[in-house]
N, C-alpha and C positions, 0 to 999 in steps of 0.2 A: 871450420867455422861453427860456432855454437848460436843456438838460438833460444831463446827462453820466454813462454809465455804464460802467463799467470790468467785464469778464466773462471769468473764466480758466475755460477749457474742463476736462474733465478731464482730455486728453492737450497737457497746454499752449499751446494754442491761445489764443493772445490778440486778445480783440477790445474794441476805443474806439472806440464813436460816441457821438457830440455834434448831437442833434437838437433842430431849431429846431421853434418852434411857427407855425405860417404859415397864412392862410385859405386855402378850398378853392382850387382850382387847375380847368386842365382836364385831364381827366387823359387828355387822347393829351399832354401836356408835363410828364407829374408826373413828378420823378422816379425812377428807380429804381438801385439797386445792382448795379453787376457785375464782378461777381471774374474776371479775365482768370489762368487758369490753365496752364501750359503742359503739365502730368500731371492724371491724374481726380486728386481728391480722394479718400482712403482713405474707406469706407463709415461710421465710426464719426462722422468731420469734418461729413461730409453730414446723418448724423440729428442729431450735436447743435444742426449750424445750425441743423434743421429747427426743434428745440425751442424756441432761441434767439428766432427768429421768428415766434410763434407767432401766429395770427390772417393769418399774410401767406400768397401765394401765390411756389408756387418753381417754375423753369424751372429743366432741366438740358440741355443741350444738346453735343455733341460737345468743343467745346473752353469754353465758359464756362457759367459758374452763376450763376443773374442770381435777384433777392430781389425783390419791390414790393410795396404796400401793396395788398390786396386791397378794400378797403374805402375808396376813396379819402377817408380821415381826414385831419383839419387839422392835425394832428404827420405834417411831413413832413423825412425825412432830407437836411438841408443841407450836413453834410458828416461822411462818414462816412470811416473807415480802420480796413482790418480785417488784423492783422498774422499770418501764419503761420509756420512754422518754415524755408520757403523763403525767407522778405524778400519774396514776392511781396505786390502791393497793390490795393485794389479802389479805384472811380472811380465817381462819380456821373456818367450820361446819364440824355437823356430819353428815355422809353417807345419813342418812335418809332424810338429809333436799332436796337431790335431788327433785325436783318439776317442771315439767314441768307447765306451764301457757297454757292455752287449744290452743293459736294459732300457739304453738310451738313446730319444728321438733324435731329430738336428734339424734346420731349417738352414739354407742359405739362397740368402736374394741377391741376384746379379743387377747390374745394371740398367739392361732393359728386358728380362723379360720374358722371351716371348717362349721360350720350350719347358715343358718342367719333369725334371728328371724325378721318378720316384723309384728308390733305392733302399737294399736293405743298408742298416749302417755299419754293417763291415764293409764298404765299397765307399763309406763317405770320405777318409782319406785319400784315395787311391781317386775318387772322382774331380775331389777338389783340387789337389796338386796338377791333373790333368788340366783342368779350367784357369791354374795359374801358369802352367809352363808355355799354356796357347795363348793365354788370354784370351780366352772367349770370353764373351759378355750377354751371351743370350740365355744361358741357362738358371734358372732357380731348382732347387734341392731342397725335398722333402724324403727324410729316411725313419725306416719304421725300426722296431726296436734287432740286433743280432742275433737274441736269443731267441727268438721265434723261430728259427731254424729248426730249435727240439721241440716247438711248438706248431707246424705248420699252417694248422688248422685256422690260427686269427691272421695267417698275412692276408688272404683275398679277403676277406668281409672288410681289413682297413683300405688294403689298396681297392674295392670298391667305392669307399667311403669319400678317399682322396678324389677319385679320378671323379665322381659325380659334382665335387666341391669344385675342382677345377676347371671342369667344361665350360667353353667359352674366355675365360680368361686366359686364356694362353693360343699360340699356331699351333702348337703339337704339343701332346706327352708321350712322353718314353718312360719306359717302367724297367728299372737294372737290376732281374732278376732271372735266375733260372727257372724252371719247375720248382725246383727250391722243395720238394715231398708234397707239393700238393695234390700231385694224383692228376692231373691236366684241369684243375679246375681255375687255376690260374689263366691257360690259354682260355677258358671256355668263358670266362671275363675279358679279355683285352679283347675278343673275338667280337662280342655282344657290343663293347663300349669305342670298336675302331682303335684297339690302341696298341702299339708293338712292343715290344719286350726283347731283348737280349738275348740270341739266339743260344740254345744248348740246353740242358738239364739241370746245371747249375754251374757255380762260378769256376771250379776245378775245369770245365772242357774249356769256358770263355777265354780264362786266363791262358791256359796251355792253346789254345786255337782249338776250334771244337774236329776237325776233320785230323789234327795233331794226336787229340787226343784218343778219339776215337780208333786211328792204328795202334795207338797201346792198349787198348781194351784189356785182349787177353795176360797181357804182359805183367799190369796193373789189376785185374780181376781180386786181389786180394791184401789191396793197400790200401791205407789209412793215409787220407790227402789232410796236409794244411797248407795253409793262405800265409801270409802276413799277418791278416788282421787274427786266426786262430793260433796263429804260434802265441801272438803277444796274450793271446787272452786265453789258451789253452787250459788254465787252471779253472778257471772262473766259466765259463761255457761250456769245456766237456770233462772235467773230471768231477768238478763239482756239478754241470746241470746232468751228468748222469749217476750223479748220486755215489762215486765211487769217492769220495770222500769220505761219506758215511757208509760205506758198506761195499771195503775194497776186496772183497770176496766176488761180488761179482765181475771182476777184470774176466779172466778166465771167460767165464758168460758169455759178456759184447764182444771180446776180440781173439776169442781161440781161432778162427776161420783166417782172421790176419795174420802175412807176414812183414809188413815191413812198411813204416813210416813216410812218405813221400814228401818232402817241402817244397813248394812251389812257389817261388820265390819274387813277390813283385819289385823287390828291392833289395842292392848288395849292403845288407845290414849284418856286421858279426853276429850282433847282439840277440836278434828275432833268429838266427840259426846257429846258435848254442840254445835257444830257449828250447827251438824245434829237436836242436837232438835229446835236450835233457824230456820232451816229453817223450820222443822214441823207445827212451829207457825206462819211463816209468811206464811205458805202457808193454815192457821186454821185447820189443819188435825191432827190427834192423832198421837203417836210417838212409833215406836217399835223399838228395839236394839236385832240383833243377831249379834254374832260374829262367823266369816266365816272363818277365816285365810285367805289362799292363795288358798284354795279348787284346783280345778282340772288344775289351770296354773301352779302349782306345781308340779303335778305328769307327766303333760303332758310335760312339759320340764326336769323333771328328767331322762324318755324313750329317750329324746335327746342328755342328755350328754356328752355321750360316746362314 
């Protein structure tokens, strides 16, 4: 069964979608809507979407504005086009292709509310798919930029920034970080402001379990970890933010003390491990594959759910 509705905004905004009726799906591949914009959207654009789509959840993020069913309902959008006064046009992906670019923020507002997760954005996929496989509905998502990793020094002055902005609006914050290289100045914030954080030193012990990891210590003492979110963006975050782009002479340098590549794998993607071995070799180190799942930012936000 097809459906078809035709909706003129009040400041002439025109939007046609044409949705099919289709059984349930799983929803880390249900579709969703994403308006690739190259300016913000004017404030007025934004709420009447909001209204437009009502019962759905919205992500606003730096350069796009992404729409999905909150509810994973059996009217699901098969192909949608949503026309603005620029000719720009939106495209149906699947959930998963959500992907932050490491210099970029994201916000996601849940339903009601009441816990706010603040996350670096290499963990905004991996948090949001979680939030859709449970359907939780209490969490909102506030993520600071990936590439502050080689920068450590700006995550505590933002994540202080948030958590004072937050206070009171919310039952609780959770902060989904490691140490992350700040030297415990991290802890010596959530300490001061009552707020917890994701147990371990950063996302390699969380994801692998931290007491998992911590038996391979010595095992591991001279390996180079990636994520999911570092395989896909390996170019763009560590060859380029260490400069070995322009000056591949220091390889040798960073990683003569390394032997060998480690993938850690949140998801069985070919694609994210062919990428992870192709960095293995350009970084000349041996190549290993464990598959991790979601390890302890799973269970740690499932104690938050509720």
């Amino acid at each position: 069964m097809k459906l078809s509705n035709l909706l003129t905004a009040p400041f002439s905004c025109l939007i046609a979608a044409e949705l099919e009726a289709k059984t349930t799906r799983n929803l880390l591949t249900r579709p969703k809507i994403e308006l690739h914009n190259s300016r913000h959207l004017p404030k007025s654009l934004w709420e009447t979407l909001q209204w437009l789509m009502a019962r759905k959840w919205a992500i606003k993020s730096m350069q796009n504005w992404v729409f999905f069913d909150a509810f994973g309902a059996t009217l699901i959008p098969c192909a949608v086009a949503l026309w603005f006064p620029t000719g720009e046009k939106a495209r149906v992906t699947d959930m998963t292709n959500l992907d932050l670019k490491p210099s970029e923020t994201f916000n996601f507002n849940a339903a009601r509310s009441e816990v706010l997760i603040l996350a670096c954005g290499a963990l905004a996929r991996e948090i949001v798919d979680l939030i859709e496989v449970n359907r939780w509905s209490v969490f909102d998502i506030q993520c600071l930029p990936a590439k502050w990793h080689n920068t450590p020094q700006f995550i505590v002055p933002a994540l202080r920034e948030k958590i004072v902005a937050a206070k009171g609006r919310y039952k609780s914050i959770f902060v989904a970080y490691g140490d992350c290289g700040t030297g415990g100045q991290l802890d010596a914030l959530l300490a001061e402001q009552g707020v917890e954080r994701l147990d371990g030193p950063h996302c390699y012990a969380f994801f692998s379990g931290n007491a998992a990891f911590a038996k391979r210590e010595e095992e591991d003492m001279r390996s180079f970890f990636l994520t999911d979110y570092l395989a896909r963006h390996f170019d763009k975050l560590m060859w380029e933010g260490l400069g070995l782009d322009r000056h591949p002479e220091l390889l040798a340098d960073y990683f003569q003390h390394y032997r060998k590549v480690v993938y850690l794998a949140q998801t069985k993607d070919a694609v994210l491990e062919q990428a992870a071995r192709q960095a293995a070799q350009k970084l000349g180190l041996e190549y290993e594959y464990r598959f991790t799942g979601y390890g302890e930012l799973q269970t740690e936000l499932a104690k938050r759910s509720s």
